[in-house]
N, C-alpha and C positions, 0 to 999 in steps of 0.2 A: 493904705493908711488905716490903721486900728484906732475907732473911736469908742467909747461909751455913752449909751444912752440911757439916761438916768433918769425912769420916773419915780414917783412918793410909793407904788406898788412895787417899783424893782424896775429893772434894769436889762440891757444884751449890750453886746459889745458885735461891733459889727464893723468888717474888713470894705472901709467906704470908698469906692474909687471914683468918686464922685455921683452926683446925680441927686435925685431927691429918695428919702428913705421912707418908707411906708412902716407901719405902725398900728398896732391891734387901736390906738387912738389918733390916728389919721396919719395923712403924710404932710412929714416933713420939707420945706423947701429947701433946694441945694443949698441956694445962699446962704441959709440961716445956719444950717449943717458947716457951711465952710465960715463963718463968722467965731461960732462954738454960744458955750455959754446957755445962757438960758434961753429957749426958744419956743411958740407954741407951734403945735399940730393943726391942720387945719379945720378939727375938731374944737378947737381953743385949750388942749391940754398940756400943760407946760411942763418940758424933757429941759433935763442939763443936760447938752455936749462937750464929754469930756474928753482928755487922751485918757486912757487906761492905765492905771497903777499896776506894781510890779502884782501886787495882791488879785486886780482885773486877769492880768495874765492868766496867771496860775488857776483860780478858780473857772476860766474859761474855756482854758484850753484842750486840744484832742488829748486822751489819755488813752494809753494800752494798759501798762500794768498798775500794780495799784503805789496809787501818789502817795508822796509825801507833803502835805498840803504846809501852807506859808506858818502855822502857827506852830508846828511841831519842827519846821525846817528851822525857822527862827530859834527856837532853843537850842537846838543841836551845832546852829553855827557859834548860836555863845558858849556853850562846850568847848567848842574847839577852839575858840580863842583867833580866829581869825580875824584880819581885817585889812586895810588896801592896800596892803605890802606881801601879803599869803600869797604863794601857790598851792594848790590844795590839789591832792587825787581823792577821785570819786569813782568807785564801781559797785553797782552797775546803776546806770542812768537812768533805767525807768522811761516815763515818759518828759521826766526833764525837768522835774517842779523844785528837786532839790536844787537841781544843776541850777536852775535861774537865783536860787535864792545866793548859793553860794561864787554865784557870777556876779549879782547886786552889790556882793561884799569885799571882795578877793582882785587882789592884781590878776590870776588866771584860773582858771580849773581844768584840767584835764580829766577828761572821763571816759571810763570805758564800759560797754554796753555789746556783750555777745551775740546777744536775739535782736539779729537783723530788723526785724520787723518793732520792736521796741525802740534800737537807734535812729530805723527812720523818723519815726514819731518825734521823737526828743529831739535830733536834730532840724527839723522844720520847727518845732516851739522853741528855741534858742534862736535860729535864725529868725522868725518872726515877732522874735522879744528886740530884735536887733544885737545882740551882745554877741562884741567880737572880740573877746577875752577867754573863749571856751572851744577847748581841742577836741574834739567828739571823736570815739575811735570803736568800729564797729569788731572791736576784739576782747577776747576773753584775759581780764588781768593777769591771770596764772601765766599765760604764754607772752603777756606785752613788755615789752622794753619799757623802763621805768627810770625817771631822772631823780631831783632831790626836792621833797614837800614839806612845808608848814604845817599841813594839815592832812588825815587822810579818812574820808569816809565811807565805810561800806554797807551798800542793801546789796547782796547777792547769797546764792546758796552755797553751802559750805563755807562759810566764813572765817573759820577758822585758818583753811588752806589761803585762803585774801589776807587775813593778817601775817601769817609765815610772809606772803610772798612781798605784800607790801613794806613791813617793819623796816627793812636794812635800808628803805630810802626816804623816811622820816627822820626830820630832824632830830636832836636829842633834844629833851626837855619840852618837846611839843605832843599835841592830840592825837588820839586817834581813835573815830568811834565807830560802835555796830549796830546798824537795827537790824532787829527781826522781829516778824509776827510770833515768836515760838518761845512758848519759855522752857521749851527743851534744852535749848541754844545755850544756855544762858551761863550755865559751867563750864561746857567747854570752850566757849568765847572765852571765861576769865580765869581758866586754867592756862590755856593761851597764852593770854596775857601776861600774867604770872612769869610764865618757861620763861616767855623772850626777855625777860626784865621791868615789863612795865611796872608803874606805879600810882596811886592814887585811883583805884581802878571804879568806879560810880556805877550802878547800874541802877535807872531809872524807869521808869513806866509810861508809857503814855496813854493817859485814859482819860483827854479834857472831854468836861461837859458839855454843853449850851443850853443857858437857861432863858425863859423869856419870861414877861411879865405880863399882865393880864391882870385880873382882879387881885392876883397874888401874883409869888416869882415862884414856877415851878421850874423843876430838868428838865429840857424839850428831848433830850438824847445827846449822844454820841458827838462827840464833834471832830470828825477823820476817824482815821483809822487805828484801833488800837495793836500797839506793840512798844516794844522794848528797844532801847540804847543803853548800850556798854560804851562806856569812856573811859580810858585811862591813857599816863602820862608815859612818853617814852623816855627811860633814867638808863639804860643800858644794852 
């Protein structure tokens, strides 16, 4: 059972299988732990016990390749216009930060993730988000059997060859977007796009800040990882 522990410094989330939880400010009693809520340390320092949000997840979990973290997943699902009626393709999976977002959202998601050792990852963070609404498939989209989607998202390389192979099983008049780190990418994705018919084709940036305040509000930096989505509509 994945709880949060939540002090005024910050926080861990921690996989409790009961027992009492120890603590840079002391330890916690089981009971108190199984009650939740707000609780003190035997130091007298006071933790909320909480369950973890879909947000806890994501920022906690094992990651191999590089995430797509909840603030950039979240626009990209509003792109795509999904919601609890989608089925949605996703390749490739990463370590699974899209996939939960787009699992939070969606009747299903299917995804596919070639680098074994990437699938593992992603598929133990699905499974330990609990969400059984997501097909994990340790194969490379180019060679997968593909049904009919609401939605279709791609991080993988050569992306171009991902949209050929995925387009004929999106729906008409639905999304379909691309990130990449690379603004190399970024014509031939929408030349791409283009060929096969798309329409309304966006290409966005992703480059949020985080600022914090202090005497003033400065930039503190970067917030995830910067890169690029391509989105457009499929008209034909």
């Amino acid at each position: 059972m994945d709880l949060m522990f939540l002090h005024r410094r910050g926080g861990f989330m921690k996989d409790w299988p009961g027992g009492d939880v120890h603590t840079k400010d002391g330890m916690i009693k089981a009971a108190d732990v199984k009650k939740g809520g707000l609780v003190k340390t035997a130091k007298g320092e006071d933790y909320l016990v909480v369950e973890p949000t879909l947000r806890d997840r994501i920022q906690n979990m094992k990651k191999g390749a590089r995430p797509i973290y909840e603030y950039d997943a979240g626009l990209i699902a509003a792109m795509l216009g999904i919601d609890g009626e989608s089925v949605v393709l996703e390749a490739g999976a990463g370590s699974g930060c899209m996939t939960l977002v787009l699992a939070n959202i969606a009747k299903k998601v299917e995804t596919f993730e070639k680098e074994e050792r990437f699938h593992k990852i992603a598929k133990a963070n699905v499974e330990k988000a609990g969400f059984k609404n997501v097909e994990l498939h340790n194969t490379d989209l180019l060679e997968a059997k593909l049904g009919e989607y609401d939605a279709v998202f791609l991080d993988m390389r050569g992306p171009t060859a991902g949209i050929e192979k995925a387009a004929p099983h999106l729906k008409q008049g639905r999304f379909l977007a691309v990130f990449t780190p690379i603004i190399d990418d970024l014509k031939p994705i929408a030349n791409k796009l283009e060929e096969l018919g798309f329409i309304e084709t966006r290409i966005i940036e992703l480059d949020m800040k985080e600022l914090e305040v202090k005497k003033y509000a400065r930039v503190k930096g970067l917030f995830g990882f910067p890169g690029f989505v391509v989105v457009a509509r499929k008209f034909s």
